[in-house]
C-alpha positions as a printed NumPy array, in Angstrom:
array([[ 28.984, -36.811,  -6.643],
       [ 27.431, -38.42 ,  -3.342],
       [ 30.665, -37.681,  -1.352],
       [ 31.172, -34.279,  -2.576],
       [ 31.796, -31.422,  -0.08 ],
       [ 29.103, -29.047,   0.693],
       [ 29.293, -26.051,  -2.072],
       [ 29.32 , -22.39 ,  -1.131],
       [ 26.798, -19.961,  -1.805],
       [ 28.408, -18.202,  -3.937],
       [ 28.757, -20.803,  -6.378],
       [ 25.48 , -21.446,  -6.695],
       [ 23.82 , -20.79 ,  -9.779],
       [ 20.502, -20.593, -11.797],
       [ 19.522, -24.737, -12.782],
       [ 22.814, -25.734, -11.59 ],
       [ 22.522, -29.292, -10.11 ],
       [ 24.39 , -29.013,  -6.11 ],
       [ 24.261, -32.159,  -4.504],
       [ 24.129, -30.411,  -0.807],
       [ 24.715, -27.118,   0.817],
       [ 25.793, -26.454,   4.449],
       [ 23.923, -23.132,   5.95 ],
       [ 21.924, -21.578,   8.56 ],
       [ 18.594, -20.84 ,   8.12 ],
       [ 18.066, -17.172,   9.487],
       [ 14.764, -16.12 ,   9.684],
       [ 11.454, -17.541,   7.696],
       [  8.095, -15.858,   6.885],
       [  5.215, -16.701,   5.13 ],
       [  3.94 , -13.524,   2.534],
       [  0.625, -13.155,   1.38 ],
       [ -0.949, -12.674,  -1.914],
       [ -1.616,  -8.642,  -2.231],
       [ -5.589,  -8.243,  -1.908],
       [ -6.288, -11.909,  -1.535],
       [ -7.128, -12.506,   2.043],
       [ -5.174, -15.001,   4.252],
       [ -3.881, -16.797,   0.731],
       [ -0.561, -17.155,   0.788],
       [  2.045, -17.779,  -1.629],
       [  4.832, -20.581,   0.821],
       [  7.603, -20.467,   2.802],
       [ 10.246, -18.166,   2.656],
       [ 13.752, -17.858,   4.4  ],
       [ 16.816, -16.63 ,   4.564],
       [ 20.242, -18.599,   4.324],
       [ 23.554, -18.218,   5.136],
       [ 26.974, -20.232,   5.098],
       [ 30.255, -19.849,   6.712],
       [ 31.822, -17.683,   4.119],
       [ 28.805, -15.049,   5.032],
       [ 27.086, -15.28 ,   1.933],
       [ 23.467, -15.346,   1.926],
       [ 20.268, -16.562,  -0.619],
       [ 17.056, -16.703,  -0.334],
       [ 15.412, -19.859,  -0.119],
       [ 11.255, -20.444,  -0.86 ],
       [  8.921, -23.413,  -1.729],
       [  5.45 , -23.514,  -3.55 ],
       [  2.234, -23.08 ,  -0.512],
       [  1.487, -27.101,  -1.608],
       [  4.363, -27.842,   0.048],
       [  4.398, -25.473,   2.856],
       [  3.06 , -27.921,   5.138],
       [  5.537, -30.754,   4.276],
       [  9.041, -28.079,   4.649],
       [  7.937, -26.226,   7.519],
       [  8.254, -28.925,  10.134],
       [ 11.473, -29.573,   8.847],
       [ 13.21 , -26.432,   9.918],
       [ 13.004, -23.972,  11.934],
       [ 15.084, -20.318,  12.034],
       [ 18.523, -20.018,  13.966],
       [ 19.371, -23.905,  13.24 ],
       [ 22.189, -24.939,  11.336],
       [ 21.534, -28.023,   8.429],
       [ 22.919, -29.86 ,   5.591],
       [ 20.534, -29.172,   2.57 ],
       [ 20.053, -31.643,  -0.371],
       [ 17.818, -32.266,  -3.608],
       [ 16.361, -29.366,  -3.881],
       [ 16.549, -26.975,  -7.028],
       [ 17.518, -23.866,  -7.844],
       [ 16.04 , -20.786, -10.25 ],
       [ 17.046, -16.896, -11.259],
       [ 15.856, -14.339,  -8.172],
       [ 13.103, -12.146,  -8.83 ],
       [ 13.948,  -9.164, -11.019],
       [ 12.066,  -6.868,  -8.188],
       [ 11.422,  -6.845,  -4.377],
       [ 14.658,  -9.365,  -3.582],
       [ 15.504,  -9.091,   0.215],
       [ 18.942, -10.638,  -0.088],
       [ 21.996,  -9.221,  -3.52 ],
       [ 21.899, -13.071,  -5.125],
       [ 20.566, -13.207,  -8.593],
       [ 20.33 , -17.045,  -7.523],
       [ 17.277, -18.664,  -5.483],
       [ 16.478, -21.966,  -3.768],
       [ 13.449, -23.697,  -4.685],
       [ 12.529, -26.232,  -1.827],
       [ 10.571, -29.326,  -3.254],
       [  8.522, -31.948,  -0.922],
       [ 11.277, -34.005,  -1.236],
       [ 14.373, -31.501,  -0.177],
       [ 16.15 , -33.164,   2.757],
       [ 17.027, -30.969,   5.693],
       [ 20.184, -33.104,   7.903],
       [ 20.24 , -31.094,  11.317],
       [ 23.906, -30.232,  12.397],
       [ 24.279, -30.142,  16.032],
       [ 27.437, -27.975,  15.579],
       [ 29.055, -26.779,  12.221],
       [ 32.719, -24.765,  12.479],
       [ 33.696, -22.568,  10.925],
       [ 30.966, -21.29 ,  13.102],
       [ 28.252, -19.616,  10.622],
       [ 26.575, -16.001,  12.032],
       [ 23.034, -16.3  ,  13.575],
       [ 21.597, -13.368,  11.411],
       [ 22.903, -11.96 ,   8.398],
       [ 21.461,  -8.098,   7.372],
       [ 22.652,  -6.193,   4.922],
       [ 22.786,  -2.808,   6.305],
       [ 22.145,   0.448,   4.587],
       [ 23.008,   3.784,   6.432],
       [ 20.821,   6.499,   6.728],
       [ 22.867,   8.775,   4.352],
       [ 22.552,   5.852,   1.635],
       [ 18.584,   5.67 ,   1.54 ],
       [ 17.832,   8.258,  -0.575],
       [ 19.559,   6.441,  -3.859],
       [ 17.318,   3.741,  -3.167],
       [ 14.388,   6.054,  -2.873],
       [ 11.354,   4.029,  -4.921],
       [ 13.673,   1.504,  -6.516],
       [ 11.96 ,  -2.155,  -5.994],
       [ 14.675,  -4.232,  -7.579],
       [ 16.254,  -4.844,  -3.691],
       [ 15.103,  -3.76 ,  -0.642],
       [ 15.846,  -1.874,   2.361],
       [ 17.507,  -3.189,   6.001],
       [ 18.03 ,  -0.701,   8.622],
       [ 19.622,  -0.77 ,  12.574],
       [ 18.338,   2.035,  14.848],
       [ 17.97 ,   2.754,  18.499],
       [ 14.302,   2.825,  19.352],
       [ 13.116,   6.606,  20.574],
       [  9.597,   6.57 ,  19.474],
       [  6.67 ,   4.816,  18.502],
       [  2.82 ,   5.373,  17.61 ],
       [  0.454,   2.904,  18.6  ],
       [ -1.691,   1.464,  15.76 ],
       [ -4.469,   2.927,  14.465],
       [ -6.75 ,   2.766,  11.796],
       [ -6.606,   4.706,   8.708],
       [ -8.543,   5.172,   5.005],
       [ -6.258,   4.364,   2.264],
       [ -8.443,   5.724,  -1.109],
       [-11.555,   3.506,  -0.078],
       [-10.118,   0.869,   2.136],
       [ -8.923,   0.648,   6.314],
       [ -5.5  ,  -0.287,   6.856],
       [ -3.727,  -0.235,  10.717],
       [ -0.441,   1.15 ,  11.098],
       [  1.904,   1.838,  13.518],
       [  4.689,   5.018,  13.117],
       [  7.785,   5.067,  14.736],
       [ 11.339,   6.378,  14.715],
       [ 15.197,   5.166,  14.804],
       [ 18.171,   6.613,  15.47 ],
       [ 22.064,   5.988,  14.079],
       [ 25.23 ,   6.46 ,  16.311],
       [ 25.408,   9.572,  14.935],
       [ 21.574,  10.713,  16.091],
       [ 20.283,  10.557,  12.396],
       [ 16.526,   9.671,  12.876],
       [ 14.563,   7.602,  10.193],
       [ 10.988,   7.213,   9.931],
       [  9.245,   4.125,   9.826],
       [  5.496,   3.019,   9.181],
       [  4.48 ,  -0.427,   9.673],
       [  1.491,  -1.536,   8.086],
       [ -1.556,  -4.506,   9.001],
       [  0.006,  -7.593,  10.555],
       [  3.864,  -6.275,  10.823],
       [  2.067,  -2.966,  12.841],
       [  0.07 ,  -5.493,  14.975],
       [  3.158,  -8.222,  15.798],
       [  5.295,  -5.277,  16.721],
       [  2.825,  -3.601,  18.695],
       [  1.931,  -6.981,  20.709],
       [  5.562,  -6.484,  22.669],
       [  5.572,  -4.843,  26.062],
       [  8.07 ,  -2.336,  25.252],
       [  8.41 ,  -1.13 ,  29.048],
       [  9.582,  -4.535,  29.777],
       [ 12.455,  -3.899,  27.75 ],
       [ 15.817,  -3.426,  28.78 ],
       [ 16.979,   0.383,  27.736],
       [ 18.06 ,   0.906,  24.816],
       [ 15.835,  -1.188,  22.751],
       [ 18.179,  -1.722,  19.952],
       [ 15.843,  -3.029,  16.345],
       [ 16.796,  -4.63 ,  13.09 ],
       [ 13.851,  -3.992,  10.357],
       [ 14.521,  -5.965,   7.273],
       [ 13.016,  -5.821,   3.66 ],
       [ 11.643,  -2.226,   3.759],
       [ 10.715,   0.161,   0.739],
       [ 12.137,   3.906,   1.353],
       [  9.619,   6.937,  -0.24 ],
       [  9.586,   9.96 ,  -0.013],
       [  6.865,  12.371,   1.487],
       [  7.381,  16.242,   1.373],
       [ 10.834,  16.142,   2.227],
       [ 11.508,  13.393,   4.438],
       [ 12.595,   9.861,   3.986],
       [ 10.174,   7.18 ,   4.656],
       [ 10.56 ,   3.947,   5.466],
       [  7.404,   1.265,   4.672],
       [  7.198,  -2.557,   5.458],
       [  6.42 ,  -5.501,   2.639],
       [  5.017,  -8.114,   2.756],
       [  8.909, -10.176,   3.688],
       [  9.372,  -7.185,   6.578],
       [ 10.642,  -8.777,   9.704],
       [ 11.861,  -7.387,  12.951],
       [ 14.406,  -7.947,  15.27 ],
       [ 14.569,  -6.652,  18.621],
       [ 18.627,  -6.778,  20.006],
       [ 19.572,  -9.505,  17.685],
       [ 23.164, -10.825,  17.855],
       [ 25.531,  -8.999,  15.264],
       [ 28.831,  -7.07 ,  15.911],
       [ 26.53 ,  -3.928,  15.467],
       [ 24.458,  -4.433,  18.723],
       [ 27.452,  -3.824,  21.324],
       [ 28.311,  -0.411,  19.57 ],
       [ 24.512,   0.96 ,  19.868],
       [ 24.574,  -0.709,  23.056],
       [ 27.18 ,   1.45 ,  24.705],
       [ 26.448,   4.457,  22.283],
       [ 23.237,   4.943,  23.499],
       [ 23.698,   2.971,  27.723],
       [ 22.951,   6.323,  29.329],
       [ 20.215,   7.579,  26.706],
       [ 18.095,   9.86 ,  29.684],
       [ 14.738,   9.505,  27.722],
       [ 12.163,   7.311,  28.065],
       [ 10.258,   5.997,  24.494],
       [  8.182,   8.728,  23.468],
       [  4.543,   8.228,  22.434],
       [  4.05 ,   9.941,  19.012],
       [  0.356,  11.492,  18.756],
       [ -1.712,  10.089,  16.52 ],
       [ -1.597,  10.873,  12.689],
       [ -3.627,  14.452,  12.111],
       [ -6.497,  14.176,  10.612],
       [ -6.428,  17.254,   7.704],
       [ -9.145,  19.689,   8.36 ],
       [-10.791,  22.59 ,   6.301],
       [ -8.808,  24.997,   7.696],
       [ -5.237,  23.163,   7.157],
       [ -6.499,  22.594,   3.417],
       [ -6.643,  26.276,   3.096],
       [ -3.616,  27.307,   4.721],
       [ -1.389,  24.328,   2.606],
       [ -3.547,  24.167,  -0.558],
       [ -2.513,  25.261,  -3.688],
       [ -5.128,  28.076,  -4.97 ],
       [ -5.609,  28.813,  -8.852],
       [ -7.62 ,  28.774, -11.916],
       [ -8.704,  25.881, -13.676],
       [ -6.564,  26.748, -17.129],
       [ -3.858,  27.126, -14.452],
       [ -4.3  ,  23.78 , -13.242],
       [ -5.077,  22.317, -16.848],
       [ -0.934,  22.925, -17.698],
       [  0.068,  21.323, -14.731],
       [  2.394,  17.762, -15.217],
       [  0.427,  15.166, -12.414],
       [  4.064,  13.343, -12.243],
       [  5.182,  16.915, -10.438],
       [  2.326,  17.813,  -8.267],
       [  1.106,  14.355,  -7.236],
       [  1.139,  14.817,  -3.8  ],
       [ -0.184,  18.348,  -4.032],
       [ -4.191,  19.898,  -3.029],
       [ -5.707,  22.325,  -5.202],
       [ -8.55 ,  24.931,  -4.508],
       [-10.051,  26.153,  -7.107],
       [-13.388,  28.49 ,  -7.03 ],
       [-15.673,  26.65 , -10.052],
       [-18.706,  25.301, -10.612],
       [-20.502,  22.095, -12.11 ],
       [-21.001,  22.776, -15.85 ],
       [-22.345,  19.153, -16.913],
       [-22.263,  16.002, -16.167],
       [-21.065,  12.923, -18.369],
       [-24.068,  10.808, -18.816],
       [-22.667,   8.151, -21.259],
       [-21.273,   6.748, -18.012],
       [-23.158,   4.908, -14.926],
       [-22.468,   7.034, -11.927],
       [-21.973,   4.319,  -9.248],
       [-21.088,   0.825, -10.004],
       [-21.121,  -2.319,  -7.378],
       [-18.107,  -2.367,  -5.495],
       [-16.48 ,  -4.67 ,  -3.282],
       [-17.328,  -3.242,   0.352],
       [-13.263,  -4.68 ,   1.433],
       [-11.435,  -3.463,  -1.753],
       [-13.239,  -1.144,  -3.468],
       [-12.582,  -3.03 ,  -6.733],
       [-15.763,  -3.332,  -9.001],
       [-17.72 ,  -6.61 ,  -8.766],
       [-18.595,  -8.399, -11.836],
       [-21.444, -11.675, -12.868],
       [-20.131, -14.882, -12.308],
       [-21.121, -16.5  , -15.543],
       [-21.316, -19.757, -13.299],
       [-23.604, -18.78 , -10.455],
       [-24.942, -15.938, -11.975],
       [-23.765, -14.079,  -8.496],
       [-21.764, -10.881,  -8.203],
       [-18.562, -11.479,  -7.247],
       [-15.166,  -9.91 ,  -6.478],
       [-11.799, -11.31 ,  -8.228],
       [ -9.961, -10.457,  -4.63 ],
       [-12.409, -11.389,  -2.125],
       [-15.221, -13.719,  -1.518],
       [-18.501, -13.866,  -0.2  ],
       [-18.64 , -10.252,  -0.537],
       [-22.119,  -8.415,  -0.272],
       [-21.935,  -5.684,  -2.977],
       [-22.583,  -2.169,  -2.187],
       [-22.756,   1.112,  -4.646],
       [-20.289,   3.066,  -4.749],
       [-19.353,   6.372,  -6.506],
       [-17.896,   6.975,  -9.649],
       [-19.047,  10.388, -11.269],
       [-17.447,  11.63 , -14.585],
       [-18.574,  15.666, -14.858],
       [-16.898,  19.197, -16.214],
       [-16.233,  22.258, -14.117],
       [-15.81 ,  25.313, -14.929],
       [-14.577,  29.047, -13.875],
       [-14.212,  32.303, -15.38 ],
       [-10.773,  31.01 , -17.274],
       [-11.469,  27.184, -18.68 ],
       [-13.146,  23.952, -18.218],
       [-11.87 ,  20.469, -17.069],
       [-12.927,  17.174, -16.975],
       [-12.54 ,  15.431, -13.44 ],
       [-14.082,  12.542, -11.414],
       [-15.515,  11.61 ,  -8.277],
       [-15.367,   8.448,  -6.911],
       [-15.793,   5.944,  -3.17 ],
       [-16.572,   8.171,  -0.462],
       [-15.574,  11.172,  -1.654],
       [-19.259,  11.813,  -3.046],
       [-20.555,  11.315,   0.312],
       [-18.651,  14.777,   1.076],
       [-19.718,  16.59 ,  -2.357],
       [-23.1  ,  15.271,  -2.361],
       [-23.941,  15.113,   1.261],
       [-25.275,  11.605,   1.057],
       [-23.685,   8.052,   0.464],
       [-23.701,   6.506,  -2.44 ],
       [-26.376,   3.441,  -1.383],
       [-28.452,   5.912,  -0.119],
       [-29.64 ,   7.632,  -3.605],
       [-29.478,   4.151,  -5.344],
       [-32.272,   2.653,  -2.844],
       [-34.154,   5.664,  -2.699],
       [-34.649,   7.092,  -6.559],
       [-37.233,   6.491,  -8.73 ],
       [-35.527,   5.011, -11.7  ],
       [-33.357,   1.781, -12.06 ],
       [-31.317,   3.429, -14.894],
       [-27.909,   3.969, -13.701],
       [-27.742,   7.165, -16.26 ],
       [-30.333,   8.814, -14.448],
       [-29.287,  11.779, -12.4  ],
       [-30.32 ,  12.151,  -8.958],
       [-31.499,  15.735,  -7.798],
       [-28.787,  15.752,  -5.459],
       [-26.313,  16.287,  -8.506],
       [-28.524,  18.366, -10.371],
       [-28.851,  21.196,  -7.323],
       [-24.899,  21.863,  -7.857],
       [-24.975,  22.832, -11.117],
       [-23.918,  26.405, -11.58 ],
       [-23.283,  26.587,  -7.938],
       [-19.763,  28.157,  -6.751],
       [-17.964,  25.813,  -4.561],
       [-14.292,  25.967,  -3.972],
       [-13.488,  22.108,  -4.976],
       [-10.361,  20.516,  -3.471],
       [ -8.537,  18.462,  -6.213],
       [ -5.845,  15.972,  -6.517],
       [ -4.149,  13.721,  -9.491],
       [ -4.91 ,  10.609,  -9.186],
       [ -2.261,   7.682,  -9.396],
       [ -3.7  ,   6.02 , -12.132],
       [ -3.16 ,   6.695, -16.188],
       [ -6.839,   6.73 , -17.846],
       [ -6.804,   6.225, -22.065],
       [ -5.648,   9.271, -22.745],
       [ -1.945,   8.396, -20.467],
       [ -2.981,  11.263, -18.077],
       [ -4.051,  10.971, -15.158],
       [ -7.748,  11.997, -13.627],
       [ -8.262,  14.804, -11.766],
       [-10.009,  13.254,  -8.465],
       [-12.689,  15.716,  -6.697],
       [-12.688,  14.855,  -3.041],
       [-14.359,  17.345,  -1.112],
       [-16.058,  20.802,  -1.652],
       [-16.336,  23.831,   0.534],
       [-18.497,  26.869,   0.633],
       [-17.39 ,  29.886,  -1.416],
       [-14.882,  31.963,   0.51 ],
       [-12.995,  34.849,  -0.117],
       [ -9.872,  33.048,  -2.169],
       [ -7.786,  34.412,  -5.075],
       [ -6.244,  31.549,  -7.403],
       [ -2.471,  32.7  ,  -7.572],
       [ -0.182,  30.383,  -8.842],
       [  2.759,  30.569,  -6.26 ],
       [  6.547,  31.808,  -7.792],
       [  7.344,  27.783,  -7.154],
       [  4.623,  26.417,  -9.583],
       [  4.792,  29.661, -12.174],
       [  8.356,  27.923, -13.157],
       [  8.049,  24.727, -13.608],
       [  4.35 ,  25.086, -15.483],
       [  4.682,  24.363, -18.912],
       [  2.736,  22.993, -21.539],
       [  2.684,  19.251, -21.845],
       [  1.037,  16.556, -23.172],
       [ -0.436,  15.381, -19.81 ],
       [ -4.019,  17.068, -20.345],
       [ -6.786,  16.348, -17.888],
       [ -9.726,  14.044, -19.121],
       [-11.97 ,  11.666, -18.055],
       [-11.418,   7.881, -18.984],
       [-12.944,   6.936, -22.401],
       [-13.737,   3.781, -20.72 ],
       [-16.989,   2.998, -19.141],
       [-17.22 ,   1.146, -15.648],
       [-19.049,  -2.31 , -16.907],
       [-21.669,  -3.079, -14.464],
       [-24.235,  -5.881, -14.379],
       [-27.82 ,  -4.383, -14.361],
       [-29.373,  -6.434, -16.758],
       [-31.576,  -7.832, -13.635],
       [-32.371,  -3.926, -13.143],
       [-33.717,  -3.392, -16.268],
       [-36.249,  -5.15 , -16.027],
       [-38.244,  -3.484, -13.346],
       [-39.859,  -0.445, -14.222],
       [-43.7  ,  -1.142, -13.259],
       [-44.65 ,  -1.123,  -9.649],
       [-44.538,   0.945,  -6.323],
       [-41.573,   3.129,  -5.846],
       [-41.239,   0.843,  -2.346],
       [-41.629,  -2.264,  -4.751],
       [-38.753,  -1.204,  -7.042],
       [-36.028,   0.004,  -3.673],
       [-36.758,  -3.705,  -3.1  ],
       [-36.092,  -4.937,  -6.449],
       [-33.367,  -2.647,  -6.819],
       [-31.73 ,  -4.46 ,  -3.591],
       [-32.421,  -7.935,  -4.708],
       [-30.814,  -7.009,  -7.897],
       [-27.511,  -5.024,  -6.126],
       [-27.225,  -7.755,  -3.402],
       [-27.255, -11.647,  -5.111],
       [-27.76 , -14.498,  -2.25 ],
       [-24.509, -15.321,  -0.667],
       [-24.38 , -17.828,   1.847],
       [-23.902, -15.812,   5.493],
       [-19.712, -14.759,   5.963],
       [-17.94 , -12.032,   7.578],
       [-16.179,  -9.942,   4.983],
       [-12.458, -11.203,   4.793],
       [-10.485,  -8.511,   6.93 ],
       [ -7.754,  -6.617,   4.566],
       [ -4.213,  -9.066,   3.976],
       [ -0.778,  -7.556,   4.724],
       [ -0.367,  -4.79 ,   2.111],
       [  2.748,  -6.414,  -0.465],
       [  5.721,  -4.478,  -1.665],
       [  4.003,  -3.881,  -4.873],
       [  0.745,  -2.896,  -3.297],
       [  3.185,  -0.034,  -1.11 ],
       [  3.347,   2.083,  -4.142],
       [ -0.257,   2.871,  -4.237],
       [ -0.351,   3.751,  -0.741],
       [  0.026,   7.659,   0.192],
       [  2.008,   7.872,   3.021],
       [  1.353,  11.153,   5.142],
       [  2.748,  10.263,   8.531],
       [  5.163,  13.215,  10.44 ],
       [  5.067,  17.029,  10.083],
       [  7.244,  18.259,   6.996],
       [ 10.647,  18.901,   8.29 ],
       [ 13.996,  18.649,   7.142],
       [ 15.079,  15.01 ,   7.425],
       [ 18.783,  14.115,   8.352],
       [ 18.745,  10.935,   5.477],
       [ 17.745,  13.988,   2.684],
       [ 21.112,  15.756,   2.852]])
C-alpha cells in the first residue's frame, strides 16, 4: 500500500481510503460563518492534478492553525492521511461530488518539480450566454473571465435594516458581451485596495464562485463567501483577451454611484391600484415590484407588541439569557439592544382591506420619529400601548408604498411590508394591461403573522409608580442590560446562502446581452 503510486482525482471517492495524492494546491480562502462576526468555519482550497481534474479540499477551524503553515497556493505537494467525505449538496465551487477533509495529522511532501507539469489555476468557465440556466441555482457556482471596463468604488448601502459595502463593476467577453458584477463586504474592499491605474491595459480578471440573479432584466453576478479574484492569471484564456482587447482606446470608466430612489422615481415606476387589486396578486410574481395605493389606517393589531429589542448589527430580535439574565443576540455579542419597529395594522380604501406590517426603519418614515424615541418618551411601559403618533393616522389618506416581503408568515404568504408614505396626490389605481393578465385568484392571501414577536419585558412590568422621568429611566435600564464596554462587531462577509436575501438593485434596467 506504502509504495503505491499517487491516485488521480478522479478516482477518488466518498470514505475511500488513498494512501497519497499528487496535486497543486490553487488558491485557499478562509469563509466565514453568515451573521457571526469574524468566526470562521477553516481552510479551504482548491486542488488540481496532472490529468486537470480538480476537488476541493477543507479542514475543521481547530485545525486551521496546524494546515495552514503547511501549504501555501501555487505549490505543488504529495498529500497523505487525510480523509475524504461526499461534497456539499449546495454552493460547491468545483463539479466533484467528492471532498478532502484535511486532519492535524495530513502530511503535505513539497515537490520541487512534478511532470507531467500540473496547470497553476484551474477555473471552470461559464460563458455569458450560459448564465442564465444557472440563474438562482446554488447546487454549483459561477466562474467568469472578462476584460475589465468599469468599476464603482465601494460604498455603503442599507440592506432591510443592516449596512453592507459594495463595489459594482462590469466585464466584457471577446465578443463585447458585458456582465455585471457586485462585490460585497471584504471581497468589495480587497478588490478595491488595488491601484488599478498601475495596471497594465487591459486588466484581464478571473472571478470565481459567484451566484448569478436576476434584477429587472439583466443578469447579475454576486460574490460568496469562497469568491476569489484573479487579476491576469496564467491560463490559455489570458493571451486571447490579451490581444483581443491590446488596442482597447478607453480608459476604466468610473460608474456613478448606486441612485438613491426618490419620491418622484417611486411615482413614475410604481405600480398604482386598489387594495382588492393588490389582495389577488401572487408575491412569487411581483416580488421585486412597488405599489401605491391611496388608503388609510383602519386599526391597528394590538394583540402584538409594536417594537421589540433588536440587535442594533443584525436586526434579529434579542432574547434573556437564562444564564446572565442579559439580553443577548444568537449572531452577535456584546450587543446594546435598541427598539425597533414591528407594527401589525389594516388599511383600507374605497374597494377592501388588508393586513400589512411595518417594521426597522421604515416606521421612522411613516411615523416621523424612530422607534427609541417613542419607547423612552411615553408614559406607559406596556408594549400594547399605542403611542399618539399612530393614533393621528388613523383615517388619514396617505398614498402608502408597499412591497412583499421575502419571508412566508403562518399562513405560507408572504407580508405585505409598508415602507414609506406620501401625501395624498392626484393618483388613479389602474392595474396596467401587464398585471390585468397574469392576476388571478390564488391562495397566496395577504395577512399578518399569527405569531407574536416574544420579547422580554418582564423587568418592565414592574414599573408603573413614579415620575414619567423616573420610568424613561427605568424603561432604559430595563431595554439596555449591563454589558461590559465593546464596539459592536462590524457586519461578516455576506455567505452564498445569506445572497438570496439580499435585493440587488445595482444598473439602470436595460436589455442585457447574457438574457438573450
Amino acid at each position: 500500500m506504502e509504495n503505491e503510486g499517487p491516485t488521480p482525482l478522479d478516482q477518488l471517492a466518498a470514505y475511500k481510503k488513498i494512501v497519497r495524492i499528487k496535486v497543486r494546491v490553487c488558491r485557499i480562502w478562509r469563509p466565514k460563518y453568515p451573521g457571526m462576526g469574524d468566526k470562521y468555519t477553516g481552510l479551504h482550497c482548491i486542488l488540481v492534478d496532472e490529468k486537470q481534474q480538480a476537488i476541493e479540499a477543507s479542514s475543521t477551524e481547530m485545525d486551521y492553525e496546524i494546515i495552514v503553515p503547511k501549504i501555501e497556493a501555487g505549490t505543488c505537494y504529495e498529500i497523505m492521511n487525510f480523509r475524504t467525505n461526499y461534497a456539499r449538496a449546495q454552493y460547491r465551487v468545483v463539479p466533484h461530488e467528492t471532498q478532502i477533509i484535511f486532519i492535524s495529522k495530513t502530511v503535505f511532501k513539497k515537490l520541487a518539480s512534478v511532470f507531467p507539469p500540473i496547470p497553476r489555476h484551474r477555473f471552470f468557465l461559464q460563458d455569458y450566454n450560459k448564465l442564465y440556466p444557472r440563474l438562482n441555482k446554488c447546487d454549483i457556482l459561477t466562474d467568469v473571465i472578462g476584460h475589465l471596463i468599469s468599476v464603482q468604488p465601494v460604498e455603503p448601502i442599507q440592506i432591510n435594516q443592516r449596512i453592507e459595502d459594495k463595489c459594482d463593476l462590469v466585464i466584457q467577453n471577446i465578443r463585447n458581451e458585458e456582465a455585471k458584477i457586485t462585490l460585497w463586504s471584504d471581497v468589495a474592499h480587497a478588490f478595491s485596495a488595488f491601484s488599478l491605474e498601475q495596471l497594465h491595459q487591459p486588466i484581464i480578471i478571473v472571478f470565481t464562485s459567484l451566484k448569478v440573479k436576476l434584477f429587472g432584466d439583466s443578469i447579475i453576478l454576486n460574490n460568496t463567501g469562497s469568491t476569489l479574484f484573479f487579476i491576469d492569471p496564467d491560463i490559455p484564456e489570458l493571451n486571447t483577451y490579451k490581444s483581443m482587447f491590446s488596442t482597447w482606446p478607453h480608459p476604466i470608466k468610473t460608474l456613478p454611484p448606486s441612485k438613491q430612489t426618490n419620491e418622484q422615481d417611486i411615482f413614475q415606476t410604481g405600480k398604482k391600484m386598489t387594495l382588492e387589486e393588490l389582495g389577488y396578486l401572487d408575491p412569487d410574481l411581483y416580488k421585486n415590484d412597488t405599489f401605491l395605493c391611496k388608503a388609510s389606517i383602519k386599526r391597528y393589531n394590538t394583540k402584538y407588541e409594536w417594537w421589540y429589542t433588536a440587535c442594533p448589527t443584525c436586526a434579529k430580535q434579542m432574547h434573556q439569557d437564562p444564564t446572565s439574565g442579559q439580553l443577548i443576540c444568537q449572531k452577535h455579542s456584546n450587543q446594546i439592544p435598541t427598539p425597533w419597529y414591528k407594527v401589525f395594522l389594516v388599511l383600507e380604501d374605497e374597494t377592501d382591506e388588508i393586513s400589512a406590517l411595518i417594521i426597522g426603519r421604515s416606521g421612522e418614515k411613516v411615523f416621523g420619529v424612530p422607534c427609541k424615541d417613542l419607547v423612552f418618551n411615553q408614559r406607559s411601559v406596556d408594549q400594547k400601548q399605542l403611542p399618539s403618533e399612530f393614533l393621528r393616522l388613523i383615517g388619514q389618506k396617505k398614498i402608502y408604498h408597499l412591497r412583499f416581503g421575502s419571508r412566508r408568515n403562518s399562513l405560507n404568504s408572504n407580508d405585505l411590508l409598508i415602507y414609506n408614505i406620501s401625501e395624498e396626490l392626484t393618483i388613479q389605481p389602474t392595474t396596467p394591461q401587464s398585471l390585468s393578465k397574469q392576476v388571478t385568484v390564488s391562495s397566496t392571501t395577504v395577512s399578518s403573522s399569527s405569531t407574536p414577536v416574544d420579547i422580554v419585558t418582564d423587568s418592565l412590568v414592574d414599573i408603573i409608580a413614579g415620575s414619567h422621568k423616573r420610568k424613561r429611566e427605568s424603561i432604559r435600564r430595563a431595554l439596555f442590560v449591563p454589558f461590559k464596554t465593546s464596539q459592536a462587531e462590524e457586519i461578516c462577509e455576506t455567505d452564498a446562502q445569506d445572497q438570496d436575501q439580499i435585493p440587488i438593485k445595482l444598473f439602470k434596467r436595460k436589455s442585457s446581452p447574457t438574457s438573450s
